[in-house]
C-alpha positions as CSV (number, residue, x, y, z in Angstrom):
1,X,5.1,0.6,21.2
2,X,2.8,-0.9,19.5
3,X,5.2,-4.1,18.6
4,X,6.0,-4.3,21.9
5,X,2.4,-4.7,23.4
6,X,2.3,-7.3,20.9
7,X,5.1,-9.5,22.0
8,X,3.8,-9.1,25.3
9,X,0.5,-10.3,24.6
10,X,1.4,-12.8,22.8
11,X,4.6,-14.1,24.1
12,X,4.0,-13.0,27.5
13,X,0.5,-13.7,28.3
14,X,-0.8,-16.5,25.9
15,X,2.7,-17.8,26.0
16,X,3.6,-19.1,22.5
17,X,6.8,-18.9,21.2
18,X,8.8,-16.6,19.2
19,X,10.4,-19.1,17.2
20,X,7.2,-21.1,16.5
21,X,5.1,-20.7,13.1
22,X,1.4,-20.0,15.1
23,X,3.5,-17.5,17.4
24,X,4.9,-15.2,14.2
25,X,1.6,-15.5,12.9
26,X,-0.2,-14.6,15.9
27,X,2.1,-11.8,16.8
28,X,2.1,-10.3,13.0
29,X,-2.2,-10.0,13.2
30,X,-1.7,-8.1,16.3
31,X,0.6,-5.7,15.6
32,X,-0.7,-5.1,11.9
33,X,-4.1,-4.5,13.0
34,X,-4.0,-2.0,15.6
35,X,-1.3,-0.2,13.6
36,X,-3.5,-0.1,10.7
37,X,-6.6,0.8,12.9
38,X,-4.7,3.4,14.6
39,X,-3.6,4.8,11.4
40,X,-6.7,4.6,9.5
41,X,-8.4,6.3,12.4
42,X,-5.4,9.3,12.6
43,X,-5.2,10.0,9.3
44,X,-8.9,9.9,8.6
45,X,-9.3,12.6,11.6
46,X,-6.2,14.8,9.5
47,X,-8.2,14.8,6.2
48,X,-11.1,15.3,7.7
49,X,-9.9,18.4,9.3
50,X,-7.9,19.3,5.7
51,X,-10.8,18.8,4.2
52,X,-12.5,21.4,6.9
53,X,-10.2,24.0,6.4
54,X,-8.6,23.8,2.7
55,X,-10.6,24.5,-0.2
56,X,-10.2,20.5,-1.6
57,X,-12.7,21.5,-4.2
58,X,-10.7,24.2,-5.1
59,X,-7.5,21.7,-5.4
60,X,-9.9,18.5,-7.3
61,X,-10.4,21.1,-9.5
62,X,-7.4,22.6,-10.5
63,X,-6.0,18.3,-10.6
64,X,-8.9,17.4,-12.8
65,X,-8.8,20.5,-15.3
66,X,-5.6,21.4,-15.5
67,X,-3.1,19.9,-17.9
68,X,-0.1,18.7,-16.2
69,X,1.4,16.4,-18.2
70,X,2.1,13.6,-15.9
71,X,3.6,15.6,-13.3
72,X,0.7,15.3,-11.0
73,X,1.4,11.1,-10.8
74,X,4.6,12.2,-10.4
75,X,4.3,13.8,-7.6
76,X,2.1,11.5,-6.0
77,X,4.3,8.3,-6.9
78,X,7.2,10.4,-4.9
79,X,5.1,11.8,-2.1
80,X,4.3,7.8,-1.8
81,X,8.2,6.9,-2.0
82,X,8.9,8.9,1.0
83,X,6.1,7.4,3.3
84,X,7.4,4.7,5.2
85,X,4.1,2.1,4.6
86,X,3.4,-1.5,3.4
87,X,1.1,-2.0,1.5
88,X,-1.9,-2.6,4.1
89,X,-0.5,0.7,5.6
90,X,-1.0,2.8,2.9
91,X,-4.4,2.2,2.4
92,X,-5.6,4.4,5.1
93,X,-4.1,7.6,3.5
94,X,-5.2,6.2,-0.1
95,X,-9.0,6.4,1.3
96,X,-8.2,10.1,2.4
97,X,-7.2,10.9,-0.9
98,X,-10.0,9.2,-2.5
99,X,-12.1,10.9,0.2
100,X,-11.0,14.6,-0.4
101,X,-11.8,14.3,-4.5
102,X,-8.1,13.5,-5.3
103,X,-8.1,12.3,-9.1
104,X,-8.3,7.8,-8.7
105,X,-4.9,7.9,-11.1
106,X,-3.3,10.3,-8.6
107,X,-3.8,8.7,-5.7
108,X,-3.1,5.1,-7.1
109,X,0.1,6.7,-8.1
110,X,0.7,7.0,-4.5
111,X,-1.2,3.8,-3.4
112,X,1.7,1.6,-5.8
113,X,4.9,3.7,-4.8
114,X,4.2,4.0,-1.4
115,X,4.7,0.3,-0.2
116,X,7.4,-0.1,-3.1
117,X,10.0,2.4,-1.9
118,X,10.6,3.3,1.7
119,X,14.0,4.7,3.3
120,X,14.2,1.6,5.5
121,X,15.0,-0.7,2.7
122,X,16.7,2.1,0.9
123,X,19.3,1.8,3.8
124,X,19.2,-2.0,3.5
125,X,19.5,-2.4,-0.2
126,X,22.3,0.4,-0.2
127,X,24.5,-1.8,2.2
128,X,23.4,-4.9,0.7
129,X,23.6,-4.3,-2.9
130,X,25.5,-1.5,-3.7
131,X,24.2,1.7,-4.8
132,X,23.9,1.3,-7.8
133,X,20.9,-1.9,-7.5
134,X,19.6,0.5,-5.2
135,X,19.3,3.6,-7.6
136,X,17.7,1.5,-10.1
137,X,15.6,0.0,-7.1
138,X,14.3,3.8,-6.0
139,X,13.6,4.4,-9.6
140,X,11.8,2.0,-10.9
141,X,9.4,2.3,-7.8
142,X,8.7,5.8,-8.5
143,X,8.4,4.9,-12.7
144,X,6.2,2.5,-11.9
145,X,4.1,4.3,-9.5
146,X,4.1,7.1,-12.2
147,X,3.1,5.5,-15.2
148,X,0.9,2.9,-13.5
149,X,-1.0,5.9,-12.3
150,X,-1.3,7.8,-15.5
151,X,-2.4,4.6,-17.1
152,X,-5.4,3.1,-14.9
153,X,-6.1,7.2,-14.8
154,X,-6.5,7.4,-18.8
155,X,-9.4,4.2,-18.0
156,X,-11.2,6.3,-16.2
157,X,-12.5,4.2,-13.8
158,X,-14.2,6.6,-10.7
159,X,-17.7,4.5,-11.4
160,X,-16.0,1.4,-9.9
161,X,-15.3,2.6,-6.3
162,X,-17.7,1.4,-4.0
163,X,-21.1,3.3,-3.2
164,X,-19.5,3.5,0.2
165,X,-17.0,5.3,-1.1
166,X,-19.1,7.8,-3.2
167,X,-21.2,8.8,0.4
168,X,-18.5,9.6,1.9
169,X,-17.0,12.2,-0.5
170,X,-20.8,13.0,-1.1
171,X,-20.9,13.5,2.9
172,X,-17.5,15.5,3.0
173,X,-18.5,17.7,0.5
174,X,-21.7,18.7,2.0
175,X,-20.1,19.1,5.4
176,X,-17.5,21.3,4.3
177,X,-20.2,23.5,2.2
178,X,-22.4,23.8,5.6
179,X,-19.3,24.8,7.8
180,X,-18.3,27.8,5.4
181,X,-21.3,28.9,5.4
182,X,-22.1,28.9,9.4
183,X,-18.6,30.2,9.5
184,X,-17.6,27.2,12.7
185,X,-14.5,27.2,15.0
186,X,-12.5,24.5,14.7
187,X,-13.9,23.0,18.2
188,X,-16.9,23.3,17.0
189,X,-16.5,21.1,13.7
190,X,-13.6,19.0,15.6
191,X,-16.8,16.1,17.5
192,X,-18.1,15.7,13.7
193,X,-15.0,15.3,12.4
194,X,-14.2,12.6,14.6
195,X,-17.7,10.8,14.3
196,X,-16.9,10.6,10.6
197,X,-13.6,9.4,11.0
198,X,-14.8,6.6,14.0
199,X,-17.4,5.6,11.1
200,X,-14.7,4.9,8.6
201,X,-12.8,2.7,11.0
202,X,-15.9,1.1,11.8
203,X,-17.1,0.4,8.3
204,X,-13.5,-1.2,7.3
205,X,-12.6,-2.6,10.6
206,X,-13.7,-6.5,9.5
207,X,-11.9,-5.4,6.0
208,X,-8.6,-5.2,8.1
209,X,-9.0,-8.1,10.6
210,X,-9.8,-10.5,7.8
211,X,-6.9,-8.8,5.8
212,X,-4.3,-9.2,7.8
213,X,-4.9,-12.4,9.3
214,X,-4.6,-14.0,5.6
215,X,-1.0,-12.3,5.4
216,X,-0.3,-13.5,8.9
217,X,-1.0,-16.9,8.0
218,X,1.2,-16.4,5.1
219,X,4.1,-14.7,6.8
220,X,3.9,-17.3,9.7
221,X,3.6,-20.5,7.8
222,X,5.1,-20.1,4.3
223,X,8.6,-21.1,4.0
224,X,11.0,-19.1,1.9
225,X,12.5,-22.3,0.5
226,X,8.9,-22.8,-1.2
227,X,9.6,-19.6,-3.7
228,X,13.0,-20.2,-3.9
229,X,12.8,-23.5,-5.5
230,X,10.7,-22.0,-8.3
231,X,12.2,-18.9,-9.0
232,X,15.6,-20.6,-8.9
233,X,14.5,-22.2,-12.3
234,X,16.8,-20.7,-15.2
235,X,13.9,-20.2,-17.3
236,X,11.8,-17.5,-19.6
237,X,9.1,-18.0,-17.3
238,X,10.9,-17.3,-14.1
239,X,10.2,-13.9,-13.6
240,X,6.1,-13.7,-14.1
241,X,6.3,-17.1,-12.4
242,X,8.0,-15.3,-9.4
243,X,5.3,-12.6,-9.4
244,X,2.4,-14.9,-9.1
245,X,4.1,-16.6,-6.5
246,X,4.7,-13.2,-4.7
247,X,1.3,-12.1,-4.5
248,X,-0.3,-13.7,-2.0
249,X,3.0,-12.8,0.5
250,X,2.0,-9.8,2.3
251,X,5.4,-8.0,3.7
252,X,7.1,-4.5,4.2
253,X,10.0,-3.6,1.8
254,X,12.7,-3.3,4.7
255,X,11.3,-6.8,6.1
256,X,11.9,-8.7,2.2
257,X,15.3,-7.5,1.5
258,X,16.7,-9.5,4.0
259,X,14.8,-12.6,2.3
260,X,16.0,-11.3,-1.2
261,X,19.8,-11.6,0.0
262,X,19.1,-15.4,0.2
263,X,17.6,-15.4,-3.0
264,X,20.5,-13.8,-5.1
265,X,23.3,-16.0,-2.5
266,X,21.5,-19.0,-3.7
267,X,21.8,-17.7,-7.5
268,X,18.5,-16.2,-8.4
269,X,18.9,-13.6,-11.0
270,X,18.7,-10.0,-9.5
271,X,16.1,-9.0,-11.7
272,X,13.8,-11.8,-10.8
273,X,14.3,-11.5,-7.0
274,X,13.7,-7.2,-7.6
275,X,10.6,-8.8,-9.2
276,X,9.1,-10.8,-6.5
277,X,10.3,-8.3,-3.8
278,X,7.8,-5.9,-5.3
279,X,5.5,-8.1,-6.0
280,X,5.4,-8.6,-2.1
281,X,5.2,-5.2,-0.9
282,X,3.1,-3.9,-3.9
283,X,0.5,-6.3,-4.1
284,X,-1.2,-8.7,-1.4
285,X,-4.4,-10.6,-0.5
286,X,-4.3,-8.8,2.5
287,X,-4.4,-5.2,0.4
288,X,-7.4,-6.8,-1.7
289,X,-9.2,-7.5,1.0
290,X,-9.0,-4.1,2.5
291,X,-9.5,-2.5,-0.7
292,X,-12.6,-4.0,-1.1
293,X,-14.5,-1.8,0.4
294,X,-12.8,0.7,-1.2
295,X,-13.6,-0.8,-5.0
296,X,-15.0,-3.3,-6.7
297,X,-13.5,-6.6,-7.7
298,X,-13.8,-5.6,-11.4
299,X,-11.3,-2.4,-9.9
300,X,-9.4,-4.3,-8.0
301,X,-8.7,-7.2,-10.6
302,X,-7.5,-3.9,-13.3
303,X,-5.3,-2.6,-10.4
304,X,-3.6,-5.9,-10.0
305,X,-3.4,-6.6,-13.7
306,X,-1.7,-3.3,-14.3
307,X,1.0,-3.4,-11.7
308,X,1.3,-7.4,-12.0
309,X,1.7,-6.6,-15.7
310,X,4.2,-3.5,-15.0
311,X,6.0,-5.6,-12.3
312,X,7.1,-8.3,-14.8
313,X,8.4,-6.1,-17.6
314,X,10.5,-4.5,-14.9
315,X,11.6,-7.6,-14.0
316,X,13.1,-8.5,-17.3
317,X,14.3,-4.8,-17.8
318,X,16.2,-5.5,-14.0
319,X,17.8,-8.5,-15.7
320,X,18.8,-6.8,-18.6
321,X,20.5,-4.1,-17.1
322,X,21.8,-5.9,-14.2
């Protein structure tokens, strides 16, 4: 629906055309903001009413003291494999998390798998490549997601989300302690829930328009030709070469496998093309640019680094294999 009010907007009413570089462009900002403002502003009003009605301290918790050996991250990276969202996408339900006191490595377990692995380009990749890439492709995504999240969760690093951040959890928390203690109906808590929820969209709203129109630029102007021609390169370097390349791409995983096809046809290894694919749907300007207000640079340049870093050994182990 929402893609649909987009091509008529901009097809339709200002008239550009679908085949033209400023029309993708154009069209891609509309229909990833509102989907993303729509979604941010949904799933805040669903944690907000979890938050309400399950005891999330209770849950923080058991997360925090209990010793799970990893499973927790695992859990999350395949709770994030099953969500169909890009990376921009995901973010919405990663602020939830961070909102209801869900450990930062847990929920950046989710926040890398979820835009990694989705059943759209499972379906793709399976008739594509065989499932045997495809295995390794679901894999990987969820070992990533895993160990990426038990590693930035080792650093310890709650003190660098934002103080925006910290108020709301700070706000949540005292909300939920005032409405078990006045013992509220659900109508009665529902107009606060959805204030609070309004005020997230609000404070992240320029986050997301200035977010998505850098990966709309991208995805309406950059040619794939452009990253071909480097990561064709038969080379040591090719693979981290690939991923620094990929990064400032911002695409879905069922929208990049068609562009990965190309790449292997025109002889690129499979294991640097896997490479750059996630490097597309797992890490964007656009997703830096929402996160932002989420954490701070100095968090968001250790995210990067870690997947990045994560991404490229992957990449040779895909090449290895494969």
């Amino acid at each position: 629906m929402i893609q649909n009010f987009a091509d008529w907007l901009v097809y339709t009413i200002f008239g550009m055309s679908p085949e033209s570089h400023l029309g993708s462009a154009v069209n891609f900002f509309f229909y990833d903001s509102i989907k993303i403002t729509v979604l941010l502003f949904v799933i805040s009003v669903i944690m907000g009413i979890i938050n309400a009605y399950f005891p999330i301290e209770r849950l923080r918790q058991y997360l925090t003291n209990r010793k799970f050996y990893g499973l927790e991250y695992f859990l999350a990276s395949l709770f994030g494999a099953i969500t169909p969202f890009c990376s921009c996408s995901s973010i919405p339900l990663f602020i939830g998390f961070v909102k209801g006191g869900i450990p930062l490595g847990v929920t950046l377990s989710f926040l890398i798998t979820s835009p990694l692995v989705n059943e759209v380009a499972v379906a793709i990749f399976a008739g594509t490549f065989g499932w045997k890439i495809t295995g390794v492709y679901i894999a990987s995504g969820i070992i990533m997601g895993t160990l990426g999240g038990m590693i930035l969760g080792r650093m310890r690093l709650n003190h660098l989300l934002t103080p925006w951040v910290r108020h709301i959890q700070a706000q949540s928390d005292a909300e939920t302690e005032a409405w078990e203690s006045e013992k509220l109906s659900f109508f009665k808590r529902l107009p606060t829930i959805i204030s609070d929820a309004w005020n997230i969209v609000k404070g992240v709203f320029i986050y997301i328009l200035i977010g998505i129109a850098i990966g709309a630029g991208i995805h309406g102007f950059v040619p794939d030709e452009f990253f071909a021609q480097w990561m064709g390169k038969n080379n040591w370097y090719a693979v981290p070469l690939s991923v620094i390349l990929a990064v400032p791409m911002y695409a879905n995983a069922a929208g990049i496998v068609p562009v990965i096809q190309v790449f292997v046809a025109k002889g690129i290894s499979i294991g640097t093309a896997l490479a750059f694919m996630m490097a597309v749907v797992g890490l964007s300007l656009p997703e830096a640019t929402l996160l932002k207000k989420v954490m701070t640079w100095k968090l968001i340049g250790i995210f990067f680094g870690v997947v990045t870093f994560i991404i490229i050994i992957s990449g040779y182990l895909f090449n290895w294999i494969l």
